[in-house]
N, C-alpha and C positions, 0 to 999 in steps of 0.2 A: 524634459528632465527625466534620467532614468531612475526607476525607483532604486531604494540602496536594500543589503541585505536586511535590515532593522526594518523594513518594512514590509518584509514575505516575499521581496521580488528579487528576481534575478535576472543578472545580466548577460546575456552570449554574443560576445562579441563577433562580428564578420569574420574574422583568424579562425576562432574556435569553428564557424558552422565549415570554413573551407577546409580546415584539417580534417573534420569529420568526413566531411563528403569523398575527401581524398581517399581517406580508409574504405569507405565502403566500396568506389571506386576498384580497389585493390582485392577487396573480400570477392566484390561482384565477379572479376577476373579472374581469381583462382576457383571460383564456384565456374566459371563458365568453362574453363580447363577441363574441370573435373567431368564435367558433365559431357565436353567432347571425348574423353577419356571413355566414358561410359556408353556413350552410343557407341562408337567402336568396338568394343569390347561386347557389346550388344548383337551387332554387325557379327564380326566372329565367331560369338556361342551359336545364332543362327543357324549359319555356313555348319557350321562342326557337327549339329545336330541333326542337319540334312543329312548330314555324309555318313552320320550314326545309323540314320535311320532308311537310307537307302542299303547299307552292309547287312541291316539287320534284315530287312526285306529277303535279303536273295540270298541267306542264309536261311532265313524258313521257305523259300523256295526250293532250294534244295532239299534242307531237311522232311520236308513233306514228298518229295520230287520222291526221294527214295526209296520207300517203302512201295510206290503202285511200280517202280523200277522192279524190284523185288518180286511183285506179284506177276507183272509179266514174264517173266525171267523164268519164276517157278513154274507157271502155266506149260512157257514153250519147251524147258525139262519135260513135263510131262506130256506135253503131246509127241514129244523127240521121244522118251522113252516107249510108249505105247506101241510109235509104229518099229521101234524097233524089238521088241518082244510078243509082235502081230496080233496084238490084241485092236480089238477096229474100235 
């Protein structure tokens, strides 16, 4: 005998627990969407970050590159200019 509400209990019928299950079902599914959504897009920021961070690399490789460019450059000026006004 199931208890009635007048007596603090309640009833959940088999219908009621399958609907429910069915939703969550459906929650669990769009939750698992999302979440392949999100490794992906995870997967990509990755990727993207690498390739940021290899640009940035060989940009301050350069950017350092230049200045001892520079120093050579001005050195061989000056030893070009020296022997050309025969100072030894």
């Amino acid at each position: 005998m199931a208890p009635t509400e007048s007596d603090g209990g309640v009833f959940i019928s088999t219908k009621d627990i399958y609907e429910q299950f069915v939703k969550m079902n459906e929650q669990l599914a769009r939750v698992n969407e999302e979440l392949c959504r999100l490794t992906t897009l995870m997967t990509d920021t990755r990727e993207e970050q690498a390739d940021m961070e290899q640009r940035l690399r060989s940009v301050e490789r350069w950017k350092y590159g230049i200045p001892i460019a520079y120093l050579g450059l001005l050195i061989s000026f000056i030893a070009q200019f020296t022997k050309v006004s025969g100072k030894p």
